[in-house]
Structures are given as structure tokens and as C-alpha cells.
C-alpha positions in Angstrom: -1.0 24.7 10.8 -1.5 20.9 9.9 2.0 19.3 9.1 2.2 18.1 5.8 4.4 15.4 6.2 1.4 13.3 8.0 -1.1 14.8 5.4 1.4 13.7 2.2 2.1 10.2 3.8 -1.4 9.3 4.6 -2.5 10.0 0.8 1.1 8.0 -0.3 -0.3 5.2 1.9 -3.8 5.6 0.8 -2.9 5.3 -3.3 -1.0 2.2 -2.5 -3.8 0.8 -0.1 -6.3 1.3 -3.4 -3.8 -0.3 -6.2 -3.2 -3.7 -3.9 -7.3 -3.9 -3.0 -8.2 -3.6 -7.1 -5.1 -6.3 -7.0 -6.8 -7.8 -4.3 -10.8 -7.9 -6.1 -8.9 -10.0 -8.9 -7.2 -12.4 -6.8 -9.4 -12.9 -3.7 -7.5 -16.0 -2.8 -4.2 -14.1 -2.9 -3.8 -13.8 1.2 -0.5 -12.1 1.4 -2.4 -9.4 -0.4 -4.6 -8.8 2.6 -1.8 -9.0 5.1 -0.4 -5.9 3.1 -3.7 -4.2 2.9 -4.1 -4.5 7.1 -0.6 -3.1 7.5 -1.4 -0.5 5.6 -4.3 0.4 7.2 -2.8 0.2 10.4 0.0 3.1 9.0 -3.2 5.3 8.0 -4.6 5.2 11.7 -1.4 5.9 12.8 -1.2 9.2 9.9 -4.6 10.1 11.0 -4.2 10.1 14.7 -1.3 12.1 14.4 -3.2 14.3 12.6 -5.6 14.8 14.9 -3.8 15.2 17.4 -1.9 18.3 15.3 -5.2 19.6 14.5 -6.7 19.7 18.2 -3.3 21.3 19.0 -3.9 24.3 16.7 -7.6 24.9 17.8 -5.9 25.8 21.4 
């Protein structure tokens, strides 16, 4: 089974991802908001890597 924790904080981190890039459309000159976004993204790789990994795990 899939841990949830990775699952739950990869959707937390995707809702806040969407609300700074709609921030983001309206103030395209606003570079500390694309700083955020990349970190952001970065934690998502991270979330779905993990997950992944858990996932090949359980198909053994």
C-alpha cells in the first residue's frame, strides 16, 4: 500500500503551487514568486519519486 503521507503532501504542495502561479499570471514581473514556484516544484519531484519508489516496492 502507497503511504499517504507522500500522497497528502504532494496534493498540499500542489494546491499551493496553483494559488502562487494564478498570483504569479497577475504579476509576471513579481520574480520572488517564481523562485517559490521552482522550490515547490522541486518538493513535488521529491513527493513523486518517493512515491514511486513505494509503489515499485509493492508490485514485488
Amino acid at each position: 500500500m502507497l503511504n499517504k503521507n507522500w500522497r497528502e503532501e504532494r496534493n498540499a504542495l500542489v494546491v499551493k503551487r496553483n494559488l502562487l502561479f494564478k498570483n504569479f499570471e497577475a504579476h509576471p514581473m513579481n520574480i520572488s514568486l517564481v523562485h517559490a514556484i521552482k522550490k515547490i516544484d522541486d518538493q513535488i519531484v521529491v513527493c513523486e519519486e518517493q512515491l514511486g519508489k513505494e509503489h515499485a516496492a509493492s508490485r514485488r
